[in-house]
Backbone as numpy.savetxt, mean C-alpha at the origin, in Angstrom:
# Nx Ny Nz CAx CAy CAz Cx Cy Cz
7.67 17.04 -14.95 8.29 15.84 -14.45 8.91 16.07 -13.08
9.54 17.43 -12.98 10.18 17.23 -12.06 9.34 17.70 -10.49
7.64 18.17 -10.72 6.73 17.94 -9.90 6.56 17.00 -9.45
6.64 15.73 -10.19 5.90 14.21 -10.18 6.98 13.62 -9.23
8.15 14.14 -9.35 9.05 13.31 -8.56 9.19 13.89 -7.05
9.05 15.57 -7.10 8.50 15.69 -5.98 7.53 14.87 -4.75
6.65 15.00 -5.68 5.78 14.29 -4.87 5.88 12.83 -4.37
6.67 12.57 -5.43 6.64 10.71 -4.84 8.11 10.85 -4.19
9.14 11.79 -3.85 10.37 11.82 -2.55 9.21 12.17 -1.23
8.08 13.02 -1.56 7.14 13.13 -0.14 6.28 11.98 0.05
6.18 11.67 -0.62 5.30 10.41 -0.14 6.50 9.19 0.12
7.60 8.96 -0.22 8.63 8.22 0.25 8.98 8.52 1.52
9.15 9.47 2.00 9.75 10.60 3.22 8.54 10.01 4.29
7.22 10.26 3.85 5.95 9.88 4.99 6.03 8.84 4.74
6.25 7.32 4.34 6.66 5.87 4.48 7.55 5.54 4.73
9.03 6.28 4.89 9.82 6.19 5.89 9.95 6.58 7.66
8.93 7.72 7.61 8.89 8.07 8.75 7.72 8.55 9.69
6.57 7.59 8.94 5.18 7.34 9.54 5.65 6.03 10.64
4.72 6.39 12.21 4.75 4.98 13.10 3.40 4.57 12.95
2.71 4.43 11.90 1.64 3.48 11.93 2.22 1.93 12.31
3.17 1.86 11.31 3.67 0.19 11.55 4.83 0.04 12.48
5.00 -0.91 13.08 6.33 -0.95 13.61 7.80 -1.21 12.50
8.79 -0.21 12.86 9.92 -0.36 11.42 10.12 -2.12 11.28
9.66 -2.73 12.09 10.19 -4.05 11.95 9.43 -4.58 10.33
8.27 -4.02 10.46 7.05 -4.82 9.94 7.12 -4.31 8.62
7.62 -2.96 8.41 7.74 -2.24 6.98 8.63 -3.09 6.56
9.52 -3.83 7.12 10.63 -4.55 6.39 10.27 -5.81 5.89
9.39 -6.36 6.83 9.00 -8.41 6.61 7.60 -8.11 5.40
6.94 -6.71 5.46 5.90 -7.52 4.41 6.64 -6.87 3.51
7.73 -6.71 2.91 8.24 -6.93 1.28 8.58 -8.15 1.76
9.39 -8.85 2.43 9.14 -10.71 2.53 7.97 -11.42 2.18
7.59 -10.46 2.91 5.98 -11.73 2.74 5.28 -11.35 1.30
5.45 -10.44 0.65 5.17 -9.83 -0.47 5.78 -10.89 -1.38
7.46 -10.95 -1.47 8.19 -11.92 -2.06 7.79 -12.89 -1.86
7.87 -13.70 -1.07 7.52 -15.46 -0.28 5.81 -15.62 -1.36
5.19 -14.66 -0.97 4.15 -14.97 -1.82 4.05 -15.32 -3.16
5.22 -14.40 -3.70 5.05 -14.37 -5.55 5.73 -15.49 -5.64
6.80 -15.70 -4.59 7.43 -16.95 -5.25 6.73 -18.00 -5.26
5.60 -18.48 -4.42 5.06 -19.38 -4.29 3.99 -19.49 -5.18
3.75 -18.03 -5.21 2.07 -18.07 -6.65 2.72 -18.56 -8.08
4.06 -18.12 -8.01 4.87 -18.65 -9.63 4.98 -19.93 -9.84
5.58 -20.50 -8.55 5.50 -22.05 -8.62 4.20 -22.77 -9.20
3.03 -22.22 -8.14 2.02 -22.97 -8.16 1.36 -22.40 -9.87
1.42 -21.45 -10.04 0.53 -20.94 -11.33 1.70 -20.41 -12.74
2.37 -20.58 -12.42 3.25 -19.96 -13.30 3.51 -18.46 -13.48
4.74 -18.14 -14.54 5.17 -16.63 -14.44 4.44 -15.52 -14.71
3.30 -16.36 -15.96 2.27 -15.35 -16.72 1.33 -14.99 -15.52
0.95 -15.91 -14.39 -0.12 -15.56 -13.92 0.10 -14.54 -12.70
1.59 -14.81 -12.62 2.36 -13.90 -11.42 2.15 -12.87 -12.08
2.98 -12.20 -13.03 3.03 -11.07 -13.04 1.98 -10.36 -13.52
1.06 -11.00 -14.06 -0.68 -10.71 -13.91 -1.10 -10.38 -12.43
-1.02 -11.23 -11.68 -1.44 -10.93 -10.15 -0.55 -9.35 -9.53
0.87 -9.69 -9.89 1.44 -8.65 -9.42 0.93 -6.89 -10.17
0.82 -7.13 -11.24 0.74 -5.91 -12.16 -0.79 -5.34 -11.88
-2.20 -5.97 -11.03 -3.58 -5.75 -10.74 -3.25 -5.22 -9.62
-2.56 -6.55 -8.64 -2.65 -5.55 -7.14 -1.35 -4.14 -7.09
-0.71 -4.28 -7.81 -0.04 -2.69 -7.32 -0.43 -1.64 -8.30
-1.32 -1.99 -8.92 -2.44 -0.86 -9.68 -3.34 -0.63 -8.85
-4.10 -1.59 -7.87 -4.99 -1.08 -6.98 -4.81 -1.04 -5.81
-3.07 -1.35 -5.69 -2.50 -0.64 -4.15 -2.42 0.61 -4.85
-1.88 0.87 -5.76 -1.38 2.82 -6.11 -3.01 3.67 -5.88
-3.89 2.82 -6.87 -5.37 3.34 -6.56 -5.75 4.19 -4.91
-5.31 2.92 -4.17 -5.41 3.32 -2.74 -4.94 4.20 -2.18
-3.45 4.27 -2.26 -2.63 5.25 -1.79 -3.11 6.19 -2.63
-3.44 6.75 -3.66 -3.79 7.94 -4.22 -4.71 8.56 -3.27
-5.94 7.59 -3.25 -7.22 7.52 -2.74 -7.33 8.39 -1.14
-6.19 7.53 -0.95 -6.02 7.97 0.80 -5.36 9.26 0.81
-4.11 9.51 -0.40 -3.03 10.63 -0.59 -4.31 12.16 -0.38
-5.23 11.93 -1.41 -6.05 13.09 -1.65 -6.89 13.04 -0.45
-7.44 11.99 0.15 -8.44 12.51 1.06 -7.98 13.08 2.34
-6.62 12.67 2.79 -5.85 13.11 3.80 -5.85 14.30 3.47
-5.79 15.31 2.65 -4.67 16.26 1.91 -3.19 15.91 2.48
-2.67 15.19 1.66 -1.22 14.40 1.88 -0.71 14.08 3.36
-1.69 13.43 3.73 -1.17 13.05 5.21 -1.51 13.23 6.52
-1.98 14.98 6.00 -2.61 16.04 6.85 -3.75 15.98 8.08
-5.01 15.06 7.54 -6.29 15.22 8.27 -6.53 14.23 8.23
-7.60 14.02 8.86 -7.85 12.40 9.55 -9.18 12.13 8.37
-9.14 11.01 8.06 -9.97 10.12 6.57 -10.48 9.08 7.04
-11.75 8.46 7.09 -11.94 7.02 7.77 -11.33 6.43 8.45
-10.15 5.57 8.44 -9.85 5.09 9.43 -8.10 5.75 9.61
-8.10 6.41 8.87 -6.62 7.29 9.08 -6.53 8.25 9.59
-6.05 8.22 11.13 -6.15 9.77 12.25 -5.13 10.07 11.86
-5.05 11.37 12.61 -3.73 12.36 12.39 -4.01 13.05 13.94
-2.82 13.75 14.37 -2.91 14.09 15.83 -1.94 15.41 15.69
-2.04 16.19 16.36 -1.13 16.98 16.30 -0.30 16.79 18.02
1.03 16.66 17.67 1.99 16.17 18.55 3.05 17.57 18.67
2.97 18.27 19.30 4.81 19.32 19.63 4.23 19.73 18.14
3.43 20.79 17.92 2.89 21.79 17.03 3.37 21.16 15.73
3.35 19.69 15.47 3.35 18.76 14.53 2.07 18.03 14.00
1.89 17.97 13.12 1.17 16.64 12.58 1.11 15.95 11.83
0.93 14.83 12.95 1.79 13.39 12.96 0.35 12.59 12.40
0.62 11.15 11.50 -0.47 10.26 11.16 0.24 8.88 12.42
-1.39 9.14 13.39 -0.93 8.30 14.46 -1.72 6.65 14.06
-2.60 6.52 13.39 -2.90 5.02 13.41 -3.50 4.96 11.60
-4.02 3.81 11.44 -4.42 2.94 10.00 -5.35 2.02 10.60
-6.37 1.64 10.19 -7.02 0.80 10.74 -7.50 -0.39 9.73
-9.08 -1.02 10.36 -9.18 -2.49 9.74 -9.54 -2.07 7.91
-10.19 -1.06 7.80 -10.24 -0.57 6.50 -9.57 -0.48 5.61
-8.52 0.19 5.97 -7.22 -0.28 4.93 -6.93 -1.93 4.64
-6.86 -2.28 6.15 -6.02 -3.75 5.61 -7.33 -4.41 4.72
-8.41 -4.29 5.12 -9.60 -4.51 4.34 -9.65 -4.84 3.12
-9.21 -3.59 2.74 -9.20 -3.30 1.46 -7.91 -3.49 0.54
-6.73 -3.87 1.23 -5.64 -4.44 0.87 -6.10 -5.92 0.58
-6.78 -6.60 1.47 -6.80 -8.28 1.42 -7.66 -8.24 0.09
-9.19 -6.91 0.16 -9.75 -7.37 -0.99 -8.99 -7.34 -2.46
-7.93 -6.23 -2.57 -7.28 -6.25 -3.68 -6.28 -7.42 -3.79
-5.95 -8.16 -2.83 -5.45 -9.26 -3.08 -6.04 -10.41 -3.75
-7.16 -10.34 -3.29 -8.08 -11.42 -3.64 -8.56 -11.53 -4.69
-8.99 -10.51 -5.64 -9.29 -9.74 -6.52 -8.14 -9.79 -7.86
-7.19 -9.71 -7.22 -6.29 -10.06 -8.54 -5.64 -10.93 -8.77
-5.99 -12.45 -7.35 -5.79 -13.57 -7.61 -7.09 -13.87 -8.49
-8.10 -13.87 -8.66 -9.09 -13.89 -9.47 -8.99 -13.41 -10.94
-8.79 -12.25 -10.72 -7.91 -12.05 -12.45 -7.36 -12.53 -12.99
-5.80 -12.47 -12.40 -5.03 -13.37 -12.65 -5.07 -14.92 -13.32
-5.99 -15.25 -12.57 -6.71 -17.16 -12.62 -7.62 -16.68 -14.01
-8.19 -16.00 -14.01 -9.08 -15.67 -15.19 -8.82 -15.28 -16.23
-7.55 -14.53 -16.36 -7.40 -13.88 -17.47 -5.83 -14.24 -17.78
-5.20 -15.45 -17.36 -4.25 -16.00 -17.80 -4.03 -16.92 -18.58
């Protein structure tokens, strides 16, 4: 257990202090994250929310795993995730359309579930 938590204070540590995003932006999409559910609850109700919610952060974690291992944690550059070495550092300097890609498709994807299996 107390491996497991390791690992997820390092992977907290590199999402606090990765500049892929601007710090502004790490902050507004949990807004926009929220603003969304609140609005999918309205429109579909609670069952279908937390259906939607409980698909896509199973196949956001999918991802981040996905990306965790192919980086070796951060480390090397993966499809569209470079890494640079900066002042005998290395740093993850960009994220590209692939990720968000594949973020929108898991969005989409478990609004479909969701609708389907509610």
């Amino acid at each position: 257990m107390a491996k497991l938590l390791n690992e997820i204070s390092d992977d907290l540590r590199f999402i606090k202090s990765h500049t892929m995003q601007p710090k502004w932006y790490k902050t507004v999409k949990i807004f926009i994250l929220l603003g969304f559910l609140v609005g999918y609850w309205y429109l579909f109700g609670w069952l279908k929310t937390v259906i939607f919610l409980a698909v896509f952060m199973f196949l956001s974690l999918l991802i981040h795993l996905l990306y965790r291992v192919k980086t070796k944690k951060y480390t090397q550059s993966w499809l569209d995730f470079i890494v640079v070495e900066e002042n005998n550092e290395i740093k993850a300097k960009s994220i590209g359309k692939f990720y968000y890609l594949i973020i929108l498709f898991n969005a989409i994807l478990s609004v479909v579930i969701s609708q389907l299996f509610a």
